[in-house]
N, C-alpha and C positions, 0 to 999 in steps of 0.2 A: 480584316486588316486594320491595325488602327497606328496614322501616324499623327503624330505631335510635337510641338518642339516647345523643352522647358528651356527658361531664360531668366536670371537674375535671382532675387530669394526665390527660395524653398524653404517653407516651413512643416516638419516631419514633428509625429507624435512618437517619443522615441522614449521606450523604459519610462514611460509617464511623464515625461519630461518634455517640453517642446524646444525644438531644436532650428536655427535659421542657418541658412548654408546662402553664399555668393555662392554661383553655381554657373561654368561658362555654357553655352549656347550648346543644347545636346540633343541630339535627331532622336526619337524613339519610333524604332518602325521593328513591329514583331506581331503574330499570329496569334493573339490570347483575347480574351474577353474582357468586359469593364471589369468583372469582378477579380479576375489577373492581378490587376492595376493595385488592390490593396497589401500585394506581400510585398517587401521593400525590393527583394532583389527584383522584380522585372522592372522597372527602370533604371537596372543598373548600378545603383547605389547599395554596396551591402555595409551598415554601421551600426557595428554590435558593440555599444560601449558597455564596458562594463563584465565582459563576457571574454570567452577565451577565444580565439581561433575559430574558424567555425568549419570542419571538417568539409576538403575539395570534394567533388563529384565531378568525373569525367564520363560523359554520353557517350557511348561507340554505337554505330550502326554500319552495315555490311552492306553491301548495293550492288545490284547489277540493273542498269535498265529500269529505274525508280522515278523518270523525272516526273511523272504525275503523282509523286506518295510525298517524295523526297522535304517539299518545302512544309508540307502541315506538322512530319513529324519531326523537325530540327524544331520548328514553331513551337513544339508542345513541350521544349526541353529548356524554359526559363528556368527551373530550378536549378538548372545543373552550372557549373564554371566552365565546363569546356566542351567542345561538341566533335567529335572524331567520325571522319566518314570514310571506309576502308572502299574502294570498290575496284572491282576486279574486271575491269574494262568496257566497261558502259559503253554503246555505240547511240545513245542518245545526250541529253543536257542535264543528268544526273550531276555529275563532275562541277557543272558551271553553277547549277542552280543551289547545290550545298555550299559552293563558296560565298554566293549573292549573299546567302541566309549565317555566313559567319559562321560556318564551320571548316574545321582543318579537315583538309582531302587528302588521302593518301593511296596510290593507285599500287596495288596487290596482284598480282593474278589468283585464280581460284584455289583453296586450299583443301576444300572441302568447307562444310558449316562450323565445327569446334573450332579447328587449326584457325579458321579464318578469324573467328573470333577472338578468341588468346593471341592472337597478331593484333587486332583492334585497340583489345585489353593493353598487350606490350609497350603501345606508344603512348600512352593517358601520360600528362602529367601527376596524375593524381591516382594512390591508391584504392578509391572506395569507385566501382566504375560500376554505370547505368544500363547495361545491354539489350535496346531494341530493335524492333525489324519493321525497315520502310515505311511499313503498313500496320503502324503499331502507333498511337499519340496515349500519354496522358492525361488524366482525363483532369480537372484540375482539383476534385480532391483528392485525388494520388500526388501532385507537383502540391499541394498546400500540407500534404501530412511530410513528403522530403523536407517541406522547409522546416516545420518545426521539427524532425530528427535534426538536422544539421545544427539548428539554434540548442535542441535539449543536450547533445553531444558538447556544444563549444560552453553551455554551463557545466558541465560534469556532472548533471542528474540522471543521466540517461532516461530511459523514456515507462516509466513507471504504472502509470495507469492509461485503458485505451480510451479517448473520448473521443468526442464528435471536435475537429480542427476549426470549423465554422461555426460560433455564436450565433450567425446571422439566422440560423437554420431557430434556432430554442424560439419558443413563445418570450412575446414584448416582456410579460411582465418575470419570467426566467431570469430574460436581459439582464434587464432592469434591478435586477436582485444581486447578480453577480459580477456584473459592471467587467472591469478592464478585470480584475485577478480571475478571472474563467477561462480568458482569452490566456492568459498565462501560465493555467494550470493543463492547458489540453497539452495531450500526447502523443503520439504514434505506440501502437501496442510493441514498445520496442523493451528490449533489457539488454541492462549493461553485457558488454562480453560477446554481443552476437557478433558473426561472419558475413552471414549476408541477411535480405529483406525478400521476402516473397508478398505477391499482390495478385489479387483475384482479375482474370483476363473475361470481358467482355466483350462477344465477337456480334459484328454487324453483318448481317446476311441475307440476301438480296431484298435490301431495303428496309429491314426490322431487325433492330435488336433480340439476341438469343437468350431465354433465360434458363432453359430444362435442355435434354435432347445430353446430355452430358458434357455441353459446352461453357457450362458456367458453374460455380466459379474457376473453374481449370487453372487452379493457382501456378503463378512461373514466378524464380527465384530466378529474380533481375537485377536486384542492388547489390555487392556483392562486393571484397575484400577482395582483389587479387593474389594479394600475400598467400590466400589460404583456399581459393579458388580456383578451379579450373573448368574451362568446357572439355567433356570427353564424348566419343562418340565420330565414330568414322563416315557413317552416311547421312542421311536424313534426320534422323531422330539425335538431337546430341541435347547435353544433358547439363548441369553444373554440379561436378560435387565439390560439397562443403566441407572443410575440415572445420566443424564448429558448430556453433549454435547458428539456428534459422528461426528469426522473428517476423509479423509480420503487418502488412500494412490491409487496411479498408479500403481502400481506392481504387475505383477500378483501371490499370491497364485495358485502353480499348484497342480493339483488334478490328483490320479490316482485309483480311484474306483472302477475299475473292472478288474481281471488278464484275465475273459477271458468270453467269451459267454454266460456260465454255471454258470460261477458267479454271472453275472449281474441276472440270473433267479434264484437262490438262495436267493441272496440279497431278490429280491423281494417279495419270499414265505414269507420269514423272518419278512420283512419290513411290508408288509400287516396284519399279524398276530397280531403282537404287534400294527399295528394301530388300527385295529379291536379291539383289547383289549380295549387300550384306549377310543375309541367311545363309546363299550358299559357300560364302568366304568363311562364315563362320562352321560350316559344315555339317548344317540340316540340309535335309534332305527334301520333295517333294512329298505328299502325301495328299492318295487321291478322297479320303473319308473328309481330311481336312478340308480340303477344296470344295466339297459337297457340303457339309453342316455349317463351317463357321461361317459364311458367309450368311445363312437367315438367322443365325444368331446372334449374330452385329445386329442385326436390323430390328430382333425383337428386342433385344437389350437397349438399344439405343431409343425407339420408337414407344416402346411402355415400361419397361423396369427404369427408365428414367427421364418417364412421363413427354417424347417426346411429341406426344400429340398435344401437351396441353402450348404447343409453338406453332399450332399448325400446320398447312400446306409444307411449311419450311422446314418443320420436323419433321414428316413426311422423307424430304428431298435431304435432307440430311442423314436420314438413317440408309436410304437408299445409296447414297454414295459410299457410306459409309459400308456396307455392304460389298460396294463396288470396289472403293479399294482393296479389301481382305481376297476378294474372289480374283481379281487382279494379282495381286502378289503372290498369293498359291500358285495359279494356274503357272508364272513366271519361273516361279521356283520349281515348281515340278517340270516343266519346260525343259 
């Protein structure tokens, strides 16, 4: 947490330019790191002289029952202009603790996951909209590669070549060679014309980060046009499609899907159900072969054709559930 209160000048490095602002007395209290602190918008201040408009971004997130997730990932959405919390009647301080955090609340009943979403989507002010879940933060070079789309969009260069958004990262004497025009030539691997932005999701799992096991980069197409976007998809599984091009970003989307052991096996009682549901709405049938093979073939697919031992114990327990949902949802469907 870091608060601070600026008062009086401010002097900003702005288009090479320095810049002094009277600036009245302004509380800064948000959830980000020191290194946060160097893109202009988290403190509030966006000034793009020179420059056109700089494309809104509206954050939707969906909630039920979130108030331990609720505040880290409204925290992780400084890039965005506006923060939408849909929830579908929380019996905890989900509702109180998105408002603390400065986002607009809007109480829904359940619509399912699309519908609810596209309801989120509906009320943005802003056409270009961010879609994530509770238990989902950006990581901050995903929120450093939005800022510069937003900035390469309000020049009209669109986003041309992919580099690294952070100089800070290149050897001193790199630096030192390319001075400020580096920092102005970085991109987001974007092109003109696209719909939406897919970005690689990194999931945290009990206590380690996942790199193999089929969990990474599990890319999800979160930034995203309205106009020309939708979520479809009636149970669990729902989806966005695009009428367009899909560009996309380096940054990881982190994910935090399961608080603990018991959850991940809940999840799954859950998840299996309603796919089960779906199956037989859609009018498959049960099948006993099915219900006997797929399930050790999740587990070898998951556990060595994509290398999930090299995660250990936790690749291990991953391929196993993994297993356990398939063998679950058969069994339901054939049921």
């Amino acid at each position: 947490m870091i608060e601070k209160r600026l008062e009086g000048l401010l002097e900003l490095a702005l288009n090479r330019a320095q810049l002094r602002l009277n600036l009245p007395t302004v509380k800064v209290r948000s959830v980000i790191s020191k290194r946060q602190l160097e893109v202009s918008h988290s403190i509030g201040y966006s000034m793009c002289l020179g420059l056109g408009a700089m494309p809104a971004i509206s954050a939707t997130i969906i909630t039920f029952n979130e108030a331990d997730r609720i505040a880290e990932a409204i925290g992780s959405l400084s890039c965005c202009d506006e923060i939408i919390v849909v929830d579908s009647g929380s019996t905890d301080q989900t509702r109180e603790i998105a408002l603390a955090r400065g986002a607009r609340v809007i109480e829904c009943p359940w619509k399912g996951y699309s519908r609810q979403k596209n309801f989120a989507a509906e009320q943005a002010q802003s056409d270009w909209i961010l879609s994530i879940d509770a238990d989902e933060r950006l990581s901050m070079e995903l929120a450093d590669e939005i800022v510069y789309w937003k900035k390469s969009a309000a020049e009209g260069s669109g986003f041309e070549k992919a580099c690294d958004p952070h100089p800070a990262r290149q050897p001193r004497e790199a630096r030192a060679r390319q001075g400020e025009a580096s920092r102005n030539d970085c991109r987001a691997a974007l092109s003109q014309g696209e719909k939406a932005v897919s970005m690689p999701r990194r999931v945290f799992y009990l206590g380690r980060w996942i790199k193999h096991s089929g969990w990474y980069p599990d890319r999800k197409i979160r930034l995203y046009d309205r106009r020309v976007c939708r979520w479809e998809g009636d149970f669990v599984h729902e989806w966005l499609k695009v009428d367009g091009a899909v560009s996309a970003f380096k940054g990881d989307l982190l994910h935090f899907p399961y608080r603990d052991w018991n959850d991940h096996a809940a999840r799954i009682a859950r998840y299996s159900e309603l796919a089960a549901r779906a199956a037989r709405s859609s009018g498959r049938r049960g099948n006993i072969g099915r219900l006997l093979l797929a399930p050790p073939l999740v587990f070898l697919k998951a556990f060595l054709l994509r290398a999930g031992f090299l995660d250990g114990w936790r690749g291990l327990a991953i391929a196993y559930m993994g297993a356990r949902y398939v063998f679950q949802k058969e069994f339901r469907i054939l049921r």
